[in-house]
C-alpha positions as CSV (number, residue, x, y, z in Angstrom):
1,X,100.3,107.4,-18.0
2,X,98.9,109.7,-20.6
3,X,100.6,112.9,-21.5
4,X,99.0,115.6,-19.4
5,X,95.7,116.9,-20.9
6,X,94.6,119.6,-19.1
7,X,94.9,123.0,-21.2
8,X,96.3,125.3,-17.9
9,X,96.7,125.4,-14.5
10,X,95.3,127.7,-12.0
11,X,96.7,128.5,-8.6
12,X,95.6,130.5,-5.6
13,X,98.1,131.2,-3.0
14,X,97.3,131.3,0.8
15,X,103.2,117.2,9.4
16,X,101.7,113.8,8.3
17,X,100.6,111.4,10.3
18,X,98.7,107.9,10.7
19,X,94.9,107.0,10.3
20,X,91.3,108.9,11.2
21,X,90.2,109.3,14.7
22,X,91.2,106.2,17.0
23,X,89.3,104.8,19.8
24,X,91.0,104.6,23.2
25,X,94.1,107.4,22.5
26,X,95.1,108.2,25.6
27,X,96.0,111.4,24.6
28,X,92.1,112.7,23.4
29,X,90.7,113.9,26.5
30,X,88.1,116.4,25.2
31,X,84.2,115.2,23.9
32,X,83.8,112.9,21.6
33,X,80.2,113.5,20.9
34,X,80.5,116.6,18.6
35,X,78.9,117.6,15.3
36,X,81.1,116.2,12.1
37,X,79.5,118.8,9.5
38,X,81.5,121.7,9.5
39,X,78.2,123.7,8.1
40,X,76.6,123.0,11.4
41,X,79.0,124.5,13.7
42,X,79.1,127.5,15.6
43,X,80.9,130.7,14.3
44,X,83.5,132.3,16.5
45,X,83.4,136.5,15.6
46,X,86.4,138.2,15.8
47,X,87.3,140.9,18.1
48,X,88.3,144.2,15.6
49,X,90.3,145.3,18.2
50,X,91.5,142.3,20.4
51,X,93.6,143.7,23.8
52,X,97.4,143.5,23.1
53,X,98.0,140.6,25.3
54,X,95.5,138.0,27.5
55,X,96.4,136.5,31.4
56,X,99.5,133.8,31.1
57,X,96.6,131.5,33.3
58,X,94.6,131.4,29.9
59,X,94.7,128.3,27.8
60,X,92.4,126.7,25.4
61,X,89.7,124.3,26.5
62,X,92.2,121.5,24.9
63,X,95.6,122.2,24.2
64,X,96.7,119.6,22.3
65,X,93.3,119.4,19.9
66,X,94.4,119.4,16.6
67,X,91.4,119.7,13.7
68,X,91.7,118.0,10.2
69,X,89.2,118.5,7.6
70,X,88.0,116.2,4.7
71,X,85.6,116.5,1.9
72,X,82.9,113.4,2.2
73,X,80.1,112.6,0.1
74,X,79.9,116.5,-1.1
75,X,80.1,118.0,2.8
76,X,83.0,119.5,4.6
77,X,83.6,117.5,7.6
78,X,86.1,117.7,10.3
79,X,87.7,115.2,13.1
80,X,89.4,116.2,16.4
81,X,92.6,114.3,16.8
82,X,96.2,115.1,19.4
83,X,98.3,114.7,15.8
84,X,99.5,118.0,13.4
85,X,98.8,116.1,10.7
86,X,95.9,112.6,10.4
87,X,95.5,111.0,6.9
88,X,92.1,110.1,5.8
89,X,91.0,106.8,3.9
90,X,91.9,105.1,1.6
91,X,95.1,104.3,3.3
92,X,97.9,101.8,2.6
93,X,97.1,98.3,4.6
94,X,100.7,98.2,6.2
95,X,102.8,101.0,7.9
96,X,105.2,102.8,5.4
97,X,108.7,102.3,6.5
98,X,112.1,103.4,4.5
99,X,114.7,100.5,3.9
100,X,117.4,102.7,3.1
101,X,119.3,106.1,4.9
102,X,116.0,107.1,6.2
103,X,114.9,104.2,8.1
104,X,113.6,105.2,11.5
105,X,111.6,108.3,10.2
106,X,109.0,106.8,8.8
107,X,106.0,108.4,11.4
108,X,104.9,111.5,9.4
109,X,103.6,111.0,6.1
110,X,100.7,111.5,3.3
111,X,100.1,108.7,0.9
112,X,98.3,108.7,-2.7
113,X,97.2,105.5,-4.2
114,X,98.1,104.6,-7.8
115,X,97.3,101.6,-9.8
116,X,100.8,99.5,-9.2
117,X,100.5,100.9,-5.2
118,X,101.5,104.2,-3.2
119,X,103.3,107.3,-3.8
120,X,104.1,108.5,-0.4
121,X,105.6,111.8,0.6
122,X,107.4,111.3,4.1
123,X,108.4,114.4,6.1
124,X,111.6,114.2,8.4
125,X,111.4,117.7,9.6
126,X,115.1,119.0,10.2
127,X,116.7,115.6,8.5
128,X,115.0,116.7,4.9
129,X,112.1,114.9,3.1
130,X,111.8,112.0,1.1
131,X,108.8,111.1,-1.9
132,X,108.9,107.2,-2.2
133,X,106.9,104.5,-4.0
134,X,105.7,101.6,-2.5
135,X,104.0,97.9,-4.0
136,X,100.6,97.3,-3.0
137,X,101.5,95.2,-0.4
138,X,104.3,97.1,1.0
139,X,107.2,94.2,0.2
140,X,108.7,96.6,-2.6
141,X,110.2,99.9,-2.6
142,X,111.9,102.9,-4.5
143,X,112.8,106.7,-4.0
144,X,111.0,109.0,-6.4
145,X,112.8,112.4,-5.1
146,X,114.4,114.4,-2.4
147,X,111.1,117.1,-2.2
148,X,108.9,118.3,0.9
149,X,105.2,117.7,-0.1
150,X,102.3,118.8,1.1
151,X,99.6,117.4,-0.8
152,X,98.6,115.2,-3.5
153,X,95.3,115.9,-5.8
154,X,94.6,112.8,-8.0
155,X,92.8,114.0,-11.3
156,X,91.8,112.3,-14.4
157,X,94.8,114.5,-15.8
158,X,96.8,112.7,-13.5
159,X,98.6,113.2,-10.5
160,X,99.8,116.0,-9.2
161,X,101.5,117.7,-5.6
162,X,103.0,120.4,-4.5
163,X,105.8,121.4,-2.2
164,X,106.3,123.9,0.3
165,X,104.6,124.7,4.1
166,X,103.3,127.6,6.0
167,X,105.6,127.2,8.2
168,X,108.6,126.7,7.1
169,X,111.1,129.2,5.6
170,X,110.3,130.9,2.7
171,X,110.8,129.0,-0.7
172,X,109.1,128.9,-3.9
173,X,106.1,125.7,-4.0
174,X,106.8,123.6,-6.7
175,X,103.9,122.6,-8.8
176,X,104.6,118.6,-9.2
177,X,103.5,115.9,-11.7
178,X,103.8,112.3,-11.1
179,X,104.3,109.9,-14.1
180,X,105.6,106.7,-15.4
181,X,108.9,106.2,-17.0
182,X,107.5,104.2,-20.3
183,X,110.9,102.3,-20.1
184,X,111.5,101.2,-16.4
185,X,107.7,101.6,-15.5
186,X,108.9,103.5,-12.8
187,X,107.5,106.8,-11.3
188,X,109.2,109.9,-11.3
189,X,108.2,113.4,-10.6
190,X,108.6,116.3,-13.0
191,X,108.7,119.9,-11.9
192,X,105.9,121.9,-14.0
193,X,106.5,125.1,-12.3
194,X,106.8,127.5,-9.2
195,X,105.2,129.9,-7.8
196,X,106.4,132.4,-4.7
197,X,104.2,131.3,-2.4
198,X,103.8,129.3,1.0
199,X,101.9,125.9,1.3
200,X,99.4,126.4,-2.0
201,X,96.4,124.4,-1.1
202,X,95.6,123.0,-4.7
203,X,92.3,122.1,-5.9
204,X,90.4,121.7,-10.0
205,X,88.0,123.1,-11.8
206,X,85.1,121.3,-14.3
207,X,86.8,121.8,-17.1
208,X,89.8,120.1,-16.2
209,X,92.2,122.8,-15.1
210,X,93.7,122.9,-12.4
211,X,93.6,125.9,-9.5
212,X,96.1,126.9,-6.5
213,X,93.6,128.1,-3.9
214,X,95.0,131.6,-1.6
215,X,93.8,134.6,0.3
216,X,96.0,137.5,-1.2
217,X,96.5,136.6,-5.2
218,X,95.2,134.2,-7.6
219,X,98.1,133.1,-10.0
220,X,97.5,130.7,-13.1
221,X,100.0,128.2,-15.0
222,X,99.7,127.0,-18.6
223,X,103.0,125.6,-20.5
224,X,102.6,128.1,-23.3
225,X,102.0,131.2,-20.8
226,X,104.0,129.6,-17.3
227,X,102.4,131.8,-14.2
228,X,100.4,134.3,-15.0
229,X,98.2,136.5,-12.0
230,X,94.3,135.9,-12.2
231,X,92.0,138.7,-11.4
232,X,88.9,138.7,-10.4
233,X,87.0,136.5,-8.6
234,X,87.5,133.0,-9.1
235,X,84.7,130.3,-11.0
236,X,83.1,127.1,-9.3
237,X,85.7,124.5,-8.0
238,X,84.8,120.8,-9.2
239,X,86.0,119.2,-5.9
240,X,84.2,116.3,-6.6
241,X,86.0,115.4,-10.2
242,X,89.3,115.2,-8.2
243,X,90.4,113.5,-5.0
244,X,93.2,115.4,-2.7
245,X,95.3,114.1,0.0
246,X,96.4,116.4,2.2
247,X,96.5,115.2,5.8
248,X,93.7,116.9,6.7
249,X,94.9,120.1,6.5
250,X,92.6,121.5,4.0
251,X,89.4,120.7,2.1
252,X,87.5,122.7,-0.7
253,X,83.5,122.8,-1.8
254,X,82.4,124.6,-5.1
255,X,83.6,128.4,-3.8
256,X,85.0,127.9,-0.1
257,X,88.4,127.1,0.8
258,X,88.3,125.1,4.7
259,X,91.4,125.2,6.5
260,X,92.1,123.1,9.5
261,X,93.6,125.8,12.1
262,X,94.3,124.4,15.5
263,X,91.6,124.5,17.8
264,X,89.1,126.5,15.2
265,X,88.5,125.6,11.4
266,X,88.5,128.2,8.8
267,X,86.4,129.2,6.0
268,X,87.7,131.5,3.8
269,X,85.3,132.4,0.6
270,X,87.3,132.3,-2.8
271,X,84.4,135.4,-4.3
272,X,84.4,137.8,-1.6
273,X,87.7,136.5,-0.1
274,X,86.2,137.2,3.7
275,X,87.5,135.2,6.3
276,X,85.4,133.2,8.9
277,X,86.4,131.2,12.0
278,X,83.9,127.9,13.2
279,X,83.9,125.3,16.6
280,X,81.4,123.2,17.1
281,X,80.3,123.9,20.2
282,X,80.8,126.1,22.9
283,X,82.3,123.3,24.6
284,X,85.2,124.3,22.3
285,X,85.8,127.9,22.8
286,X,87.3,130.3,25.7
287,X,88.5,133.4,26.0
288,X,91.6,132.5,25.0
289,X,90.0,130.6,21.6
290,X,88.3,134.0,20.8
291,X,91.8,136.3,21.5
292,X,93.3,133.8,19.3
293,X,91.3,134.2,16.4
294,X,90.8,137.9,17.0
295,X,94.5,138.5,16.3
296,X,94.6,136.5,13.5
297,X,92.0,138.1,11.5
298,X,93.4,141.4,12.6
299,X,96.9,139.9,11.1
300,X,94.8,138.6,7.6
301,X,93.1,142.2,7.4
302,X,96.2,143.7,7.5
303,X,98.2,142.0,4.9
């Protein structure tokens, strides 16, 4: 692989699973017949001043509903499934399983494609986390690193991830680059920089830079200047020059950041940094829903 080209990187602050959607889960008991396009969905309005607490009998209409969203031919879209975290195509053709010390936590997982097979990130939860490269056929195998992904964005840069969660304890996200060892032809990852910050969704710009998306601070990284904060509002994401994997936990147009939530999806505008909550239907909101999201705006306003 090339050296890296891009001149800088930007970044704006803010588990794994299988496959998209599947037919006849037992667990999905709520429609099937909603609207994909996030843009056509119905916007949930916070409550400025939600009540302190809401009736123990209160649920949402599906507890276990999970969304994931995805950017497909230029449109948000987003898909209903019972798992945390549901990988979207392209996907490897057999099921990524360790050989080694790990073997047996193989379940949760993002994968990227690369041009000798698969860089996939596995998550163990309290055993640790694991990157490993795998053939195209799945018959070969090798550990990159030790690291806790969360995504991987695939540029014509090169590839690149990130560590660190939301919900996790706090620790500084890694910025990662993925390249090839021009002696072993193996993969190794290199750690460009970090940034004090929790689960970075990561995203790039036209003219080849890359950007860290977040509601709070916008933060940049070049290897001449390192991190550098980034007033201002932020210019037009080029989503469609770069392909991210990221479990459907996030997705990104020109100037929105989407964010898969639980049972709601947010948008959260990188100009005027305002926060909005969708369903798509009423069929997917309660009182409960609305309380929800009431107190978590309330929480975002506040910070």
């Amino acid at each position: 692989m090339a050296p890296l080209a891009c001149r800088s990187l930007l970044f704006i602050a803010c588990v794994y699973g299988a496959s998209s959607t599947r037919s006849g889960d037992t667990r999905i008991y709520w429609p099937q017949d909603y609207e994909r396009a996030v843009a056509k969905w119905q916007e949930i309005v916070p409550d400025k001043s939600p009540s302190p607490g809401i009736s123990i009998k209160e649920k949402p209409p599906f507890w276990d509903l999970h969304w994931h969203v995805y950017l497909e031919n230029g449109r948000v879209v987003a898909e209903a499934t019972p798992d945390i975290i549901e990988n979207h195509p392209p996907l490897p053709s057999f099921d990524p399983v360790m050989s080694d010390r790990y073997r047996g936590f193989s379940e949760t997982w993002i994968a990227a494609p690369v041009d000798d097979g698969w860089i996939v990130a596995f998550d163990f939860g309290e055993w640790g986390a694991a990157v490993y490269w795998f053939s195209k056929d799945g018959s070969r195998q090798y550990e990159i690193a030790d690291k806790l992904l969360n995504q991987f964005l695939f540029t014509p840069e090169g590839l690149f991830a990130s560590s660190g969660f939301p919900d996790v304890l706090p620790s500084p996200t890694e910025l990662i680059r993925f390249e090839r060892n021009h002696q072993t032809s193996r993969w190794r990852a290199t750690t460009l920089a970090k940034l004090d910050c929790l689960g970075c969704p990561m995203a790039r710009l036209k003219d080849g830079i890359l950007v860290f998306l977040g509601r709070q601070a916008f933060h940049s990284y070049s290897q001449a200047g390192g991190i550098q904060d980034i007033p201002g509002n932020l210019v037009a994401l080029a989503p469609n020059d770069s392909k991210l994997y990221a479990g459907g936990k996030w997705a990104v147009t020109s100037d929105k950041l989407y964010m898969a939530e639980g049972w709601v999806v947010m948008e959260f505008d990188l100009r005027t940094r305002s926060v909005r909550f969708f369903v798509p239907d009423s069929r997917f909101v309660n009182d409960f829903v609305r309380w929800d999201i009431s107190n978590r705006a309330k929480e975002k306003a506040s910070k």
